[in-house]
N, C-alpha and C positions, 0 to 999 in steps of 0.2 A: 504494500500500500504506500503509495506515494504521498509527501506532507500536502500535496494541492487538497487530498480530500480528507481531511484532517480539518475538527470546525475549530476557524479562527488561525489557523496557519498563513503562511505566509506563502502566495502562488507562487510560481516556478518564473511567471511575468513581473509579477512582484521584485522577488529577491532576484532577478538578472537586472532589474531599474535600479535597486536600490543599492545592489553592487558597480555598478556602472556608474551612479554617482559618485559613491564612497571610495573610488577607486580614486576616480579623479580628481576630486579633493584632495586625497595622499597626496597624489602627484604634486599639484598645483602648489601644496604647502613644500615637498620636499625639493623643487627647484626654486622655491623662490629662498629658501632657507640655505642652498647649496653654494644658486649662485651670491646672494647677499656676503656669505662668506669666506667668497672666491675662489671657488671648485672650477676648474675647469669642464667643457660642456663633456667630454667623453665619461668626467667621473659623474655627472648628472645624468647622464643617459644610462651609463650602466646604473645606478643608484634606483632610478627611475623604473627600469626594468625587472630589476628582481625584488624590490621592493612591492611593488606591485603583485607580480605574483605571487610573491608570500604573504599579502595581505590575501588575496583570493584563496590560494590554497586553505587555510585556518578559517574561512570562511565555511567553504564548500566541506570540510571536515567538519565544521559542527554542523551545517544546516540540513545539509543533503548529503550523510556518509556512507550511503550506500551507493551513490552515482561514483562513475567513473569522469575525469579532467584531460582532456588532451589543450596543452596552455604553449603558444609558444616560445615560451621561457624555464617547459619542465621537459624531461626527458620524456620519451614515450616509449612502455614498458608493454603496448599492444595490449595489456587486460582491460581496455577499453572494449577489443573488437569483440569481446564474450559482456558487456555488460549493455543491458538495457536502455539503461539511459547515462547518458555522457555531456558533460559540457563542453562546449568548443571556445577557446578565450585568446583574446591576445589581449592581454594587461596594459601593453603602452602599445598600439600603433601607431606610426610613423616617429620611432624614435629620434631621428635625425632634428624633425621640427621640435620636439619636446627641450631639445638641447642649443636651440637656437632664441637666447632673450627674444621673448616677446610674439613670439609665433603662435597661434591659435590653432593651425590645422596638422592635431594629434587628437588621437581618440582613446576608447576603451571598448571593446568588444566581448559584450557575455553571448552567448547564444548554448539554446540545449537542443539536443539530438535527443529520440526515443525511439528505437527500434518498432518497426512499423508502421510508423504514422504516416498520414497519406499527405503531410504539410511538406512544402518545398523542400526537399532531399531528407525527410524525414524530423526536422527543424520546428521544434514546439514553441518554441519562445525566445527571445531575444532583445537585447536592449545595446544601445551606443548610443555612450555619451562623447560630445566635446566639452569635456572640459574647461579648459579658457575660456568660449563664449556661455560658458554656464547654462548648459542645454542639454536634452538628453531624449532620444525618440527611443520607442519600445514598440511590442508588435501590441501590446495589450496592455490601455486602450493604443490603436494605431495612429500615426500622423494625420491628416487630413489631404488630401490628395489635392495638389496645388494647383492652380490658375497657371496658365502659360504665358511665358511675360514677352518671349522674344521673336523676333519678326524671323532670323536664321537662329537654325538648330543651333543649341550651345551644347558643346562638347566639352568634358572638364578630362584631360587626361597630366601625368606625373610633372612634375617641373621638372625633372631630370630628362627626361626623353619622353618620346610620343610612339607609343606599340606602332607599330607596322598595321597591326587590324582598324590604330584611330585614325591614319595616315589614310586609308582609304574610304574609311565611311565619312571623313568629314570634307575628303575632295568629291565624294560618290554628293552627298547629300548638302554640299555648300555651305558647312557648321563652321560659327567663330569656335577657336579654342581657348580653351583657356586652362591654363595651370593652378594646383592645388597640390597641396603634401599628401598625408597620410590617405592610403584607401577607405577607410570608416568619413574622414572628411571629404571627400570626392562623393562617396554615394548619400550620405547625406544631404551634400549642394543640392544632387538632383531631387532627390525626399523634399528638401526646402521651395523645389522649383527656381534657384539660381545658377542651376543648367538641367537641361532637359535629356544626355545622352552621357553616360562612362562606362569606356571599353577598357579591357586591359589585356593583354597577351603575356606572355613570355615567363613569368614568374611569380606565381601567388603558393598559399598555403589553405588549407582549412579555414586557420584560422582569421584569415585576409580576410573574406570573405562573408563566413557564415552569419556573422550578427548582421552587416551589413544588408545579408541577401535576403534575412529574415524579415526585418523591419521595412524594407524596398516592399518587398512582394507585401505585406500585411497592409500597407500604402495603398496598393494597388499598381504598384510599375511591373513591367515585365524584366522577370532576372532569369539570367540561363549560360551557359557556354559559350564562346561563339559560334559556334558552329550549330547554335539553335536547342541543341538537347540539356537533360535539364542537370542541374549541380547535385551532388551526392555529397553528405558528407556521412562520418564516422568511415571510411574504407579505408584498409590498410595503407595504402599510401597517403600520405598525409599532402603531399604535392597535390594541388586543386589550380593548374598555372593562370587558366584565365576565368572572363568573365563582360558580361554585357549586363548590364542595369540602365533603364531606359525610362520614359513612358510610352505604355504603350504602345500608342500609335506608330512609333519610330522604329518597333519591334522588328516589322517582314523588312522596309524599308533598308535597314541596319543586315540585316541575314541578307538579302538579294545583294544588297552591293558589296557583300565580304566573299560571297558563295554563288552567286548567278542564277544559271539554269541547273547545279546539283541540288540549291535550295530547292530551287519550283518546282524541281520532279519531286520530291522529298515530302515537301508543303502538299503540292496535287494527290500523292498517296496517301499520304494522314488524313486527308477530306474525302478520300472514297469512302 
């Protein structure tokens, strides 16, 4: 018996919101305490990162100690792939920005897994927060599904480079781009509707992902692979490299111009 049905417990949506704050908080307090006196940003980012997870872990040890943690900042010891239900976490994402004075776009990723649920890759609940702008979306209650504010597609892909998959949908589709740090901040913007399309290729994880995809879809946007099929998490590889988070509409638009006529045959079979 799981605590959601337990009278007066605290939901599984719950306790991923209110870890998701608490997390970030940590944080917030523990760079501004670091840098104040005068840590260098590599010793704030490491600081940042395992602190975090060890606040999570002591969490998920008293509240839920029967779930399994795949975090990425803990080892993974695979007795996840035998447990029912598992949280998916990354403690600081985009640690780069978290170690840079003054940057807002890092996040906190709780998200849970339960073996057989029919919700996006098995994904029962989920929360990310940013931190810095003192905010935080969850699938339960969900965000409100935003107004479209721009005349061209906006595209938010990495500030370091532009996947090869945004390089074509945003010449395919005529999208301004625009740059953002951490992935949990990226799929956010478009949750917030201050970009409407984030692609990624080449290198994610589980836990990149999961909170993210959860709280997208509980929205109402469309999240999936790029190549259209849907995200799976808890599977032994922990490697999940890409990813489309969209609205809606941009869904086929985005799959046709990355995949052509392999899409439309593809699309045409699924509708027989």
């Amino acid at each position: 018996m799981t605590s959601d049905v337990i009278a007066g417990a605290e939901t599984d949506a719950q306790l991923a919101t209110r870890l998701a704050v608490q997390t970030g908080r940590l944080l917030l307090e523990l760079r501004e305490s670091m840098f104040a006196g005068g840590a260098p940003s590599w010793q704030v980012m490491d600081n940042g990162d395992i602190n975090a997870h060890r606040f999570l872990m002591r969490e998920f040890g008293t509240h839920r100690p029967d779930d399994a943690v795949l975090s990425e900042e803990g080892a993974d010891d695979f007795k996840r792939l035998k447990s029912d239900r598992v949280w998916i976490v990354d403690p600081l994402d985009g640690t780069n920005e978290y170690g840079e004075r003054g940057r807002h776009d890092w996040a906190v990723h709780i998200a849970l897994w339960e073996k057989g649920a029919m919700q996006l890759g098995g994904l029962i609940a989920g929360a990310v927060s940013l931190p810095a702008m003192d905010v935080v979306f969850a699938t339960d209650p969900p965000p409100p599904f935003p107004e479209r504010r721009f005349e061209k597609p906006r595209l938010i892909t990495s500030r370091n480079r532009a996947p090869y998959a945004a390089v074509i949908v945003a010449n395919e589709l005529g999208c301004e781009a625009v740059r953002l740090g951490s992935a949990g901040a990226k799929a956010m913007a478009v949750v917030l509707g201050e970009a409407d399309i984030y692609i990624h290729d080449g290198g994610m994880y589980q836990w990149d992902s999961a909170a993210p995809a959860a709280v997208a879809a509980a929205a109402g946007m469309h999240v999936s692979r790029i190549d259209g099929s849907p995200l799976e998490y808890n599977e032994r590889e922990a490697w999940l490299p890409d990813f489309i988070l969209c609205r809606p509409e941009f869904a086929e638009p985005i799959l046709d111009a990355l995949w052509g006529d392999k899409w439309r045959a593809r699309r045409d079979r699924n509708w027989r």
